[in-house]
N, CA, C and O atoms as a CHARMM CRD file, in Angstrom:
* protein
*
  312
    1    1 UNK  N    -85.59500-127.63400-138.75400 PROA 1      0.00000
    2    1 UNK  CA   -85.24400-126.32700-138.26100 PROA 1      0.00000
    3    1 UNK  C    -84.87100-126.37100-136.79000 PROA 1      0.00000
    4    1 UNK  O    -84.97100-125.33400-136.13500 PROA 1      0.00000
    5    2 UNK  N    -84.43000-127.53900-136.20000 PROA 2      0.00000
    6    2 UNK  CA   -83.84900-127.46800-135.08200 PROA 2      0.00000
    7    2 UNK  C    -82.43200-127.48800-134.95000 PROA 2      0.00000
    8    2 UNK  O    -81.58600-127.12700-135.76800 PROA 2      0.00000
    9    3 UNK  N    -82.26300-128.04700-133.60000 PROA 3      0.00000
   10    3 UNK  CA   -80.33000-127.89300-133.84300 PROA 3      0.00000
   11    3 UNK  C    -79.55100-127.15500-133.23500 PROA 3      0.00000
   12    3 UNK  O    -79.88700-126.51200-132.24100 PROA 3      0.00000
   13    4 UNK  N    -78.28700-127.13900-133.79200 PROA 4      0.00000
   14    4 UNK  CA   -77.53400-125.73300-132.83100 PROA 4      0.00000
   15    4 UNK  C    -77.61900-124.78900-134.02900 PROA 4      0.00000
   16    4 UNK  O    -77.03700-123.79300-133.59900 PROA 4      0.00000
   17    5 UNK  N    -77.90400-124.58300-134.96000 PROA 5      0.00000
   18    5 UNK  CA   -77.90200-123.58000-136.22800 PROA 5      0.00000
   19    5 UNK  C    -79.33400-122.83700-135.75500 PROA 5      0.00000
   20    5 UNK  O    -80.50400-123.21400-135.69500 PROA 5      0.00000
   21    6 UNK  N    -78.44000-121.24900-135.36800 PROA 6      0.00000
   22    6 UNK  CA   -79.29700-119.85600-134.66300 PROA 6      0.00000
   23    6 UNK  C    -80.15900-119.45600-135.85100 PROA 6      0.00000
   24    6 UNK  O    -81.33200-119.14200-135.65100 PROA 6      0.00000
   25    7 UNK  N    -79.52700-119.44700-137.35100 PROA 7      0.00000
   26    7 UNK  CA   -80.39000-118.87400-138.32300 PROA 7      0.00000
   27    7 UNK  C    -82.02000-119.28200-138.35900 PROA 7      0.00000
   28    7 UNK  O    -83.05100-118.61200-138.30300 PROA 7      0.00000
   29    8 UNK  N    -81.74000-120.68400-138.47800 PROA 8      0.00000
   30    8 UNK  CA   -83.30900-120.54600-138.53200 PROA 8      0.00000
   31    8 UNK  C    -84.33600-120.27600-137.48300 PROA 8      0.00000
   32    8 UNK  O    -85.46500-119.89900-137.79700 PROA 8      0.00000
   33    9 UNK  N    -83.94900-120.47200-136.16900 PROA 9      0.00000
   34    9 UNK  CA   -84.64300-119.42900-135.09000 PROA 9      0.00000
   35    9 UNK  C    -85.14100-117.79400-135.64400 PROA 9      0.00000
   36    9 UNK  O    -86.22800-117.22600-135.74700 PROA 9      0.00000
   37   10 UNK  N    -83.93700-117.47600-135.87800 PROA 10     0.00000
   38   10 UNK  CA   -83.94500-116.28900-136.34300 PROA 10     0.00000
   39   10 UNK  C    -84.81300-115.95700-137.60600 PROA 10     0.00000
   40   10 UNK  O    -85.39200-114.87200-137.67000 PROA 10     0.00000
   41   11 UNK  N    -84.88700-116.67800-138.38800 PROA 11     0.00000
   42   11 UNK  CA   -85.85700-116.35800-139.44300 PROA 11     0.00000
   43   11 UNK  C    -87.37500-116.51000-138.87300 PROA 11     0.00000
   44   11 UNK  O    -88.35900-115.80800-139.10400 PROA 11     0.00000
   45   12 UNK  N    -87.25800-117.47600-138.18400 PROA 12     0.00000
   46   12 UNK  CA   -88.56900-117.77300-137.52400 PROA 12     0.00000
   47   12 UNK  C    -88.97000-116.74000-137.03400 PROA 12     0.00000
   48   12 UNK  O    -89.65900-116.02600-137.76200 PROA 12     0.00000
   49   13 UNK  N    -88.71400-116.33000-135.76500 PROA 13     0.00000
   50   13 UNK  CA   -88.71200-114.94300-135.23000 PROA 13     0.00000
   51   13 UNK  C    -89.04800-113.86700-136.21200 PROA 13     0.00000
   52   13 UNK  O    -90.16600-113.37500-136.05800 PROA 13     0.00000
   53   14 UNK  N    -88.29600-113.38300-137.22000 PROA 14     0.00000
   54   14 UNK  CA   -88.11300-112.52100-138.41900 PROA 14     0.00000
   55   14 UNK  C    -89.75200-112.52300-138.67400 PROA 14     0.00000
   56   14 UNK  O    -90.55000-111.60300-138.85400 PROA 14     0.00000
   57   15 UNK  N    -89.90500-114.01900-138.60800 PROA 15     0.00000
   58   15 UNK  CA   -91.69100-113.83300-139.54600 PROA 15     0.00000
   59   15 UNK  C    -92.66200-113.81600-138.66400 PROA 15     0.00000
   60   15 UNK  O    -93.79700-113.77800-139.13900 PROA 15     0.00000
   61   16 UNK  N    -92.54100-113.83700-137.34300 PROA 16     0.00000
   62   16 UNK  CA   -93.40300-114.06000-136.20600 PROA 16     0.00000
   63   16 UNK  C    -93.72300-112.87600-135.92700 PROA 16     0.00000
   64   16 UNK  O    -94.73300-112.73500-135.23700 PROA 16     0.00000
   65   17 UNK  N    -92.75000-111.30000-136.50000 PROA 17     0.00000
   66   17 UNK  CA   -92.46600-110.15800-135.82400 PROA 17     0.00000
   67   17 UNK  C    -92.86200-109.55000-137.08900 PROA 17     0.00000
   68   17 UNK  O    -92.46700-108.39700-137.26400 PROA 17     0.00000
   69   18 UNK  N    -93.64100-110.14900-138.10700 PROA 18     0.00000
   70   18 UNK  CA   -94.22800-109.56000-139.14200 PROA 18     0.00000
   71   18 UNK  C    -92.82300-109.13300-140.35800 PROA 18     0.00000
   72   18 UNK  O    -92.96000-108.54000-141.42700 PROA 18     0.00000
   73   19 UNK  N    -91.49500-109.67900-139.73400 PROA 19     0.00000
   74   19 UNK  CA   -90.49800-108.68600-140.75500 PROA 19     0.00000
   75   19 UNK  C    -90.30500-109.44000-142.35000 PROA 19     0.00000
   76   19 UNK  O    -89.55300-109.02200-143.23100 PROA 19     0.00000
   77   20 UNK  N    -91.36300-110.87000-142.44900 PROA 20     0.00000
   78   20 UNK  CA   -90.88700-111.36800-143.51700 PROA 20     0.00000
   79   20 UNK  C    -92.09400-111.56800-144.30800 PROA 20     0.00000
   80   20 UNK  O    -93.17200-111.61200-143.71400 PROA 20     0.00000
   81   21 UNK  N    -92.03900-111.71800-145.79500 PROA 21     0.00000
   82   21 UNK  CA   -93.41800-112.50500-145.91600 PROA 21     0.00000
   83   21 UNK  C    -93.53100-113.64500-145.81300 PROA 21     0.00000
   84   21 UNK  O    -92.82600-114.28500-145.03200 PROA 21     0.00000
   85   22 UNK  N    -94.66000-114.32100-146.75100 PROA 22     0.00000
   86   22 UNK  CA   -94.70800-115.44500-146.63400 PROA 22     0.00000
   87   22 UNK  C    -93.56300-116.23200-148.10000 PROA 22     0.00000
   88   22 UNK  O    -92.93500-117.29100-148.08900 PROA 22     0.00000
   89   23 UNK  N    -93.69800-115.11900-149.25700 PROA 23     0.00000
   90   23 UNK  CA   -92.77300-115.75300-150.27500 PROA 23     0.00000
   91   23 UNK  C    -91.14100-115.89700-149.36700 PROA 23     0.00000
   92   23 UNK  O    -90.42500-116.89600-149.45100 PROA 23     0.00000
   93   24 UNK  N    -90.85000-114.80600-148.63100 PROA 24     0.00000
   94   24 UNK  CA   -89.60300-114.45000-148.68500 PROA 24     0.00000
   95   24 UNK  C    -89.29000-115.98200-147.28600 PROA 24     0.00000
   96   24 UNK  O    -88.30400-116.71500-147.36800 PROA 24     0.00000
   97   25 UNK  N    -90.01500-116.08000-146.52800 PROA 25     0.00000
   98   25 UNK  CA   -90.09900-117.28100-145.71200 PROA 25     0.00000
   99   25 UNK  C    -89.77900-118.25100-146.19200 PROA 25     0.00000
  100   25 UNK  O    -88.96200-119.00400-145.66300 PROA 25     0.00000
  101   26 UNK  N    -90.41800-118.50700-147.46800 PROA 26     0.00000
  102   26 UNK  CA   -90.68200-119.82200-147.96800 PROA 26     0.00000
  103   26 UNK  C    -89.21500-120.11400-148.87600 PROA 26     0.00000
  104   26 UNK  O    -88.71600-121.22000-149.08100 PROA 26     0.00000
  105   27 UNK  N    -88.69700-118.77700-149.34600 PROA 27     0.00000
  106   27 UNK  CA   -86.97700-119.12500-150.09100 PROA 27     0.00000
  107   27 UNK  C    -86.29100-119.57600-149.22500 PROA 27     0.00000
  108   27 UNK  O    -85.91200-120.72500-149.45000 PROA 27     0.00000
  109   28 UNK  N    -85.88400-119.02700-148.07200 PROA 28     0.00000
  110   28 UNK  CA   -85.14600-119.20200-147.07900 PROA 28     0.00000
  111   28 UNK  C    -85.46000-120.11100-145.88900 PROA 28     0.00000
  112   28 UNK  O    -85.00500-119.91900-144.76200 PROA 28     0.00000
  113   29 UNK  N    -86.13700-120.94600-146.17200 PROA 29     0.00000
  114   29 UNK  CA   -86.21500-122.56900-145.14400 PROA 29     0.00000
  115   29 UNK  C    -87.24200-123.30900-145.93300 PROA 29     0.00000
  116   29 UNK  O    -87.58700-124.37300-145.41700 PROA 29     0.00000
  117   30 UNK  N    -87.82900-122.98500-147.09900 PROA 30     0.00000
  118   30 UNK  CA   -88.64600-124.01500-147.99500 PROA 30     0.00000
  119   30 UNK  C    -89.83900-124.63300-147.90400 PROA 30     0.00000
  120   30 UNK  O    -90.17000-124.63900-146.71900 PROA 30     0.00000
  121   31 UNK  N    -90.80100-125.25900-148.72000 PROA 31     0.00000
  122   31 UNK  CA   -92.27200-124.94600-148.66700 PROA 31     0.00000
  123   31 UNK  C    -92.53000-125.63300-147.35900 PROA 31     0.00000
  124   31 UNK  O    -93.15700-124.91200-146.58300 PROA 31     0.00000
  125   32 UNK  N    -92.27300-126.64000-146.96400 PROA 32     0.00000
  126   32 UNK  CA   -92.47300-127.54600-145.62200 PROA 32     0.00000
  127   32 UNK  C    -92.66100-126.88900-144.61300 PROA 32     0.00000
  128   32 UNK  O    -93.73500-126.60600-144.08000 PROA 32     0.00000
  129   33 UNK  N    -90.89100-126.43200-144.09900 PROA 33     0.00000
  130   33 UNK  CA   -91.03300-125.44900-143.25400 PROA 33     0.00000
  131   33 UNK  C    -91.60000-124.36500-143.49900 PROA 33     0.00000
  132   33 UNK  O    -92.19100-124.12400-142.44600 PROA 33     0.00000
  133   34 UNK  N    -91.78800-123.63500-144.12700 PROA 34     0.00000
  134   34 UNK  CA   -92.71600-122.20700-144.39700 PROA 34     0.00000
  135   34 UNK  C    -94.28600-122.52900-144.32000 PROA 34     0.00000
  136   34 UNK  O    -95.03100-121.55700-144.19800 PROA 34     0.00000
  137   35 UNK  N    -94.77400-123.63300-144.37300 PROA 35     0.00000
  138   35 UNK  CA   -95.92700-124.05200-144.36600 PROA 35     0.00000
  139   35 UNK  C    -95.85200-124.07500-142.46500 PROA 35     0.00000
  140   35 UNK  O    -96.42000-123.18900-141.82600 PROA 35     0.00000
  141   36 UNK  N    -95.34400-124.82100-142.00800 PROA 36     0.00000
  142   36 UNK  CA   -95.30500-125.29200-140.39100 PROA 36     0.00000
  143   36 UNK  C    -95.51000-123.93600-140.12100 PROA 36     0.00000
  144   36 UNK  O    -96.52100-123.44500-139.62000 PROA 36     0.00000
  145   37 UNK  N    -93.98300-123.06800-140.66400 PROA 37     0.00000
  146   37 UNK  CA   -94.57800-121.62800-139.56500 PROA 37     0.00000
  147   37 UNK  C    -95.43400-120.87200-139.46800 PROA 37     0.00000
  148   37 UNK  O    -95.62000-120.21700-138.44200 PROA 37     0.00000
  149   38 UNK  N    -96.33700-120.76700-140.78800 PROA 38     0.00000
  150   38 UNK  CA   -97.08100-120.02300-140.94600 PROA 38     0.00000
  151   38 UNK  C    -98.20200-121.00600-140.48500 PROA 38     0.00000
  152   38 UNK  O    -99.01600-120.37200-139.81300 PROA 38     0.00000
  153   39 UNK  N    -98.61000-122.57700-140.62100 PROA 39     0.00000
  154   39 UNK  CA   -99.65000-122.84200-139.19000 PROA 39     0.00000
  155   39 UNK  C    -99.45100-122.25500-137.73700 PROA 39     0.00000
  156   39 UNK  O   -100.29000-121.54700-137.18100 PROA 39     0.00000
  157   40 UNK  N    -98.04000-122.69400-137.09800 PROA 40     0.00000
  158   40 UNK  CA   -98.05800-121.87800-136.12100 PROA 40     0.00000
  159   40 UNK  C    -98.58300-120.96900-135.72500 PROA 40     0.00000
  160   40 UNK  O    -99.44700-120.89300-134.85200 PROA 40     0.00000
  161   41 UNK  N    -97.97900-119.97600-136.49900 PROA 41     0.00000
  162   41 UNK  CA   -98.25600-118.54600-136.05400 PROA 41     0.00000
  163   41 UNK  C    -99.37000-117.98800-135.95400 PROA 41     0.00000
  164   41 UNK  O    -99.62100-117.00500-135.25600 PROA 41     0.00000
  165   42 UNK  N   -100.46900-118.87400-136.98600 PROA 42     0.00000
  166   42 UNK  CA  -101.79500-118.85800-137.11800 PROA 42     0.00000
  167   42 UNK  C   -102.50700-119.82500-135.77100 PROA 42     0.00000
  168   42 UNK  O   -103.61000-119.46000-135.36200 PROA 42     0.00000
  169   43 UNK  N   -101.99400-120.75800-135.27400 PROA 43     0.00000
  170   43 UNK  CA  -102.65200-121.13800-134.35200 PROA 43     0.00000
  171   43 UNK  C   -102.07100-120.73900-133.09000 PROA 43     0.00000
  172   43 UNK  O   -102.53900-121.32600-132.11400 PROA 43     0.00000
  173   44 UNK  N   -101.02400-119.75000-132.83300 PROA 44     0.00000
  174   44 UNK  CA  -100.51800-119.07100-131.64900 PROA 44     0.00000
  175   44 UNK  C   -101.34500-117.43200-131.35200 PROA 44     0.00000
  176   44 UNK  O   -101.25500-116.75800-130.32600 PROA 44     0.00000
  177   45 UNK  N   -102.08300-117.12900-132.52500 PROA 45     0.00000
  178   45 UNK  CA  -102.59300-115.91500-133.04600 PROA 45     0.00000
  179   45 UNK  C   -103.97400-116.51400-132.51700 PROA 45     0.00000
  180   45 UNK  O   -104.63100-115.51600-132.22000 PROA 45     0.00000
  181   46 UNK  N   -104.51000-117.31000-132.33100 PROA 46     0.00000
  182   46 UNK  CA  -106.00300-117.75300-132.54700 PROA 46     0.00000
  183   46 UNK  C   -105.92300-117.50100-131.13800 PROA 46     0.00000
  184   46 UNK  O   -104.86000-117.23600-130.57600 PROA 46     0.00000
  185   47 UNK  N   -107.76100-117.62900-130.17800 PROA 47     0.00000
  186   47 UNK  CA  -107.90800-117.27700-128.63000 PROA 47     0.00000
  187   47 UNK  C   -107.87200-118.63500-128.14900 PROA 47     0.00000
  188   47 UNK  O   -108.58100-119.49500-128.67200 PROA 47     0.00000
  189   48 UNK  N   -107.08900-118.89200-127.17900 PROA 48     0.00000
  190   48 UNK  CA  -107.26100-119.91900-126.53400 PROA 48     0.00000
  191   48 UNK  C   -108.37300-120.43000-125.93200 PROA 48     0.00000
  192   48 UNK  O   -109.15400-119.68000-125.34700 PROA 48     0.00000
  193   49 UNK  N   -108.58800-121.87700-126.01400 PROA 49     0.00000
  194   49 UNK  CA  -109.98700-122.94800-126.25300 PROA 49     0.00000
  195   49 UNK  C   -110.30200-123.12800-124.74400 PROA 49     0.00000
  196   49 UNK  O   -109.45500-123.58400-123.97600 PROA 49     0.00000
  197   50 UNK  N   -111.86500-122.66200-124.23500 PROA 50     0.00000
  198   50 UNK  CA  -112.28600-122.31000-123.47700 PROA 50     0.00000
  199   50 UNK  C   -113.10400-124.01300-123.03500 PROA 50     0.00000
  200   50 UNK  O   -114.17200-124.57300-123.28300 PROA 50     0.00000
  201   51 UNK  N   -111.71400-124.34800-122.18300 PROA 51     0.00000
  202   51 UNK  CA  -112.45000-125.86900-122.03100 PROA 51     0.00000
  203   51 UNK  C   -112.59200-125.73900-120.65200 PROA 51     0.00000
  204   51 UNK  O   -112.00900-124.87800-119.99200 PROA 51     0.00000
  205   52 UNK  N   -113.41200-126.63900-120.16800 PROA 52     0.00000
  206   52 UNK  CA  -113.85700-126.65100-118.49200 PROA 52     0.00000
  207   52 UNK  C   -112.93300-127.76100-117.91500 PROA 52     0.00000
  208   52 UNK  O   -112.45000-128.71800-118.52000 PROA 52     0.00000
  209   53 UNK  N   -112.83300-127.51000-116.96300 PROA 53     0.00000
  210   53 UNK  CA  -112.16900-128.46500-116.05000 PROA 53     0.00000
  211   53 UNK  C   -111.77300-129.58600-115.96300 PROA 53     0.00000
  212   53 UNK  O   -110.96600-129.43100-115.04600 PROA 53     0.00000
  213   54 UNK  N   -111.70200-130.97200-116.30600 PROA 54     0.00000
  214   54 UNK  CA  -111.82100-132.13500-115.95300 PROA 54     0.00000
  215   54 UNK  C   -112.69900-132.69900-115.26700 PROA 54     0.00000
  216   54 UNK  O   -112.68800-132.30300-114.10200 PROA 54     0.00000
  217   55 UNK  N   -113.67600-133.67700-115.55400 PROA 55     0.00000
  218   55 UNK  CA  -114.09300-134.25500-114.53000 PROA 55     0.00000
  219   55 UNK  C   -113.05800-135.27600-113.87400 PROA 55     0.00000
  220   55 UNK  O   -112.16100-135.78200-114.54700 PROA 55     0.00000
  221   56 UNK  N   -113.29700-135.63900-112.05500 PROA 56     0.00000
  222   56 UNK  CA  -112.91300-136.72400-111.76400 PROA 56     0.00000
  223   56 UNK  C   -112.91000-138.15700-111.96600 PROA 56     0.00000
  224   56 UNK  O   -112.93900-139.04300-111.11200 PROA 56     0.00000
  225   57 UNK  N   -112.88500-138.21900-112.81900 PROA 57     0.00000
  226   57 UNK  CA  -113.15400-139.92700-113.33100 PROA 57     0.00000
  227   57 UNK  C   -112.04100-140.71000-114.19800 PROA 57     0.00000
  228   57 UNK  O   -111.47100-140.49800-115.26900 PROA 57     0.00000
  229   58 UNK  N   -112.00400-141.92200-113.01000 PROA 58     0.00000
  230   58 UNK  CA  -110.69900-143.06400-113.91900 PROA 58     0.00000
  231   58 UNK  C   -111.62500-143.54900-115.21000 PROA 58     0.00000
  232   58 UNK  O   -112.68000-144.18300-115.21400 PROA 58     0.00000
  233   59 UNK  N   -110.99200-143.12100-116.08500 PROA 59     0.00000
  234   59 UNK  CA  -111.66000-143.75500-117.18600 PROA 59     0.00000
  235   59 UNK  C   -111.02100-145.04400-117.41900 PROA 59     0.00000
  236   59 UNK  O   -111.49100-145.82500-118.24600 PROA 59     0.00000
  237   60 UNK  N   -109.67600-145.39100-116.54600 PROA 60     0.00000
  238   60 UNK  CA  -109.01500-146.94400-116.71600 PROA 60     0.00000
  239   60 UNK  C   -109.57500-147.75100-115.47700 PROA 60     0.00000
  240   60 UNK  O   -108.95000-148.74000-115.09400 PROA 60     0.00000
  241   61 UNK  N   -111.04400-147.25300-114.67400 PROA 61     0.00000
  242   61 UNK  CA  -111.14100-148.32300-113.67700 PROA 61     0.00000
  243   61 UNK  C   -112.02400-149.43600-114.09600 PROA 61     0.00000
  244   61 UNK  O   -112.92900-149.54900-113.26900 PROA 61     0.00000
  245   62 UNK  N   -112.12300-150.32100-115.07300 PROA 62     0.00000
  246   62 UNK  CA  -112.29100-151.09100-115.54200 PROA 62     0.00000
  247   62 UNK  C   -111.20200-152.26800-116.47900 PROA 62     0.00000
  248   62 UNK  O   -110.90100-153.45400-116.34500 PROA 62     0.00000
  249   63 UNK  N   -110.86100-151.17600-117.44200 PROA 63     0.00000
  250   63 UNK  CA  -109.74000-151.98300-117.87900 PROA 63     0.00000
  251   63 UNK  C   -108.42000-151.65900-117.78900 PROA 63     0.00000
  252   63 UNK  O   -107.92100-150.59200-118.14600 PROA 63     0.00000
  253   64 UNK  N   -107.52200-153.15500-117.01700 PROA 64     0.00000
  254   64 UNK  CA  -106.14300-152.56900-116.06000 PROA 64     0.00000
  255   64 UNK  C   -105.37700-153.59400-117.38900 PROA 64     0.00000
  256   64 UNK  O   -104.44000-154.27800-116.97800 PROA 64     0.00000
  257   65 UNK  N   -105.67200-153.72200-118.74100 PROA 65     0.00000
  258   65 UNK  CA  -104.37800-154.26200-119.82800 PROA 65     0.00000
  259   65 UNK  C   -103.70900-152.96100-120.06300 PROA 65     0.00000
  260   65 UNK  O   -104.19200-151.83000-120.01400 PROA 65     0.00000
  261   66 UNK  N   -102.19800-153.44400-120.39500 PROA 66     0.00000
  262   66 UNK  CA  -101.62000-152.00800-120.85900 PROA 66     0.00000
  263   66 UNK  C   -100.97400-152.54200-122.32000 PROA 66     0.00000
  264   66 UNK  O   -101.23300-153.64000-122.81300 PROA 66     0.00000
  265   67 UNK  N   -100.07900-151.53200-122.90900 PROA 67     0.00000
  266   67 UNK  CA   -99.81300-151.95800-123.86200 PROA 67     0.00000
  267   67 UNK  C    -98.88500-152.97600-123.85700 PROA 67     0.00000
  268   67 UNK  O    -98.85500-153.64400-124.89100 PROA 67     0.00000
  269   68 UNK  N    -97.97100-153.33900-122.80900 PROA 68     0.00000
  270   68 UNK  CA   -96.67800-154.47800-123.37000 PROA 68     0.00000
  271   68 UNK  C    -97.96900-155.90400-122.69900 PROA 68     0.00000
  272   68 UNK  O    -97.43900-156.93100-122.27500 PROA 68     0.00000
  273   69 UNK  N    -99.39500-155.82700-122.67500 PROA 69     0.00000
  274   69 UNK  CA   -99.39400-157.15400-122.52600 PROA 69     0.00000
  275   69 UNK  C    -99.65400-157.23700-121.05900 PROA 69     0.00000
  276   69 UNK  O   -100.72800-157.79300-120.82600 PROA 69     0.00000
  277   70 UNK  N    -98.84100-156.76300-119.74700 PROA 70     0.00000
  278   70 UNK  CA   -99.10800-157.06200-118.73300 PROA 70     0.00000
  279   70 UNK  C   -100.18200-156.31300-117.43400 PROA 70     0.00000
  280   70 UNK  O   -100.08300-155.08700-117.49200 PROA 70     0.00000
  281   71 UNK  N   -100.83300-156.63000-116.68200 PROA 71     0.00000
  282   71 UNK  CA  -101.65000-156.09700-115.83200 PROA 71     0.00000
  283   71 UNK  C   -100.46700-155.11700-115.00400 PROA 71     0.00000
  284   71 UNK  O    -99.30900-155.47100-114.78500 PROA 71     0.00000
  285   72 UNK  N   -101.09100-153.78400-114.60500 PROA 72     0.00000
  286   72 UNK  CA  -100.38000-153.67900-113.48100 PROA 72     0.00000
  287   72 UNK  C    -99.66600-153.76000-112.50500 PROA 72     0.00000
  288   72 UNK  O    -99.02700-152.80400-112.06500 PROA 72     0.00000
  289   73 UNK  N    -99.66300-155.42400-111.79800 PROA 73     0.00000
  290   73 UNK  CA   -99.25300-156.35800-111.13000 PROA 73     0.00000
  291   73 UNK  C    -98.67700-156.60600-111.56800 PROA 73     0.00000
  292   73 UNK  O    -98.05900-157.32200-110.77900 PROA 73     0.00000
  293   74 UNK  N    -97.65800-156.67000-113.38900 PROA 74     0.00000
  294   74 UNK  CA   -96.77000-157.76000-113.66200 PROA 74     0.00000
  295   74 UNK  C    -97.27800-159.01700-113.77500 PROA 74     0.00000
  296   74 UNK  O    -96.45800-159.93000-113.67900 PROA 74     0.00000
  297   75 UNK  N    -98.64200-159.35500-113.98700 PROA 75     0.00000
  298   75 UNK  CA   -98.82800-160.64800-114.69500 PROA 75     0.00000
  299   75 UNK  C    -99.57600-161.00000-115.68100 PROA 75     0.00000
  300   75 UNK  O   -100.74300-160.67600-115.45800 PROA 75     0.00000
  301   76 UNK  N    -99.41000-161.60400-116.84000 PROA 76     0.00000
  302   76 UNK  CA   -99.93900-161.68300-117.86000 PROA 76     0.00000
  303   76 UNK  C   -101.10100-161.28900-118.02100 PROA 76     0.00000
  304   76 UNK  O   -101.61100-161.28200-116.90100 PROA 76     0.00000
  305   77 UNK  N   -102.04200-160.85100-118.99300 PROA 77     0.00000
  306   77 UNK  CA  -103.17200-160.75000-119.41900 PROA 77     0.00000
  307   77 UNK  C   -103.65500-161.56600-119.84200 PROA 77     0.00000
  308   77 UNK  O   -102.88600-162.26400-120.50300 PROA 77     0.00000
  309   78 UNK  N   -105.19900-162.08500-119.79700 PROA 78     0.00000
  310   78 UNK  CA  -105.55100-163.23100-120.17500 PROA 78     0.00000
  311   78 UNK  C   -106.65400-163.41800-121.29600 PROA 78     0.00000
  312   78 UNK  O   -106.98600-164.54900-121.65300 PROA 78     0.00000
């Protein structure tokens, strides 16, 4: 449902704004997508998760491997 094709924005919208159901959703972009939007909309509807701050802490100041293999520095891992 991406792309330069406006329709399915538009349907999206359509069901976000209560104008569709869920059958009539599901003809017109199919169970996949009609499934995605209707998680969405259900987790855009829910209260946002009341997390605290960050603590300050490198959780990488111990281990400096990364994924291709090399240290920081550019030299092998051993």
């Amino acid at each position: 449902m991406s792309g330069g094709d406006p329709l399915p924005k538009a349907i999206a919208t359509t069901y976000d704004n209560a104008g569709l159901t869920v059958d009539q959703l599901t003809v017109l972009v199919g169970a996949k997508s009609a499934k995605r939007l209707r998680l969405l909309k259900a987790d855009l509807e829910d209260e946002p998760l009341d997390l605290a701050a960050p603590n300050d802490v490198d959780i990488y100041r111990e281990n400096k491997a990364s994924a291709s293999g090399l240290d920081p520095e550019g030299e092998a891992d051993t």
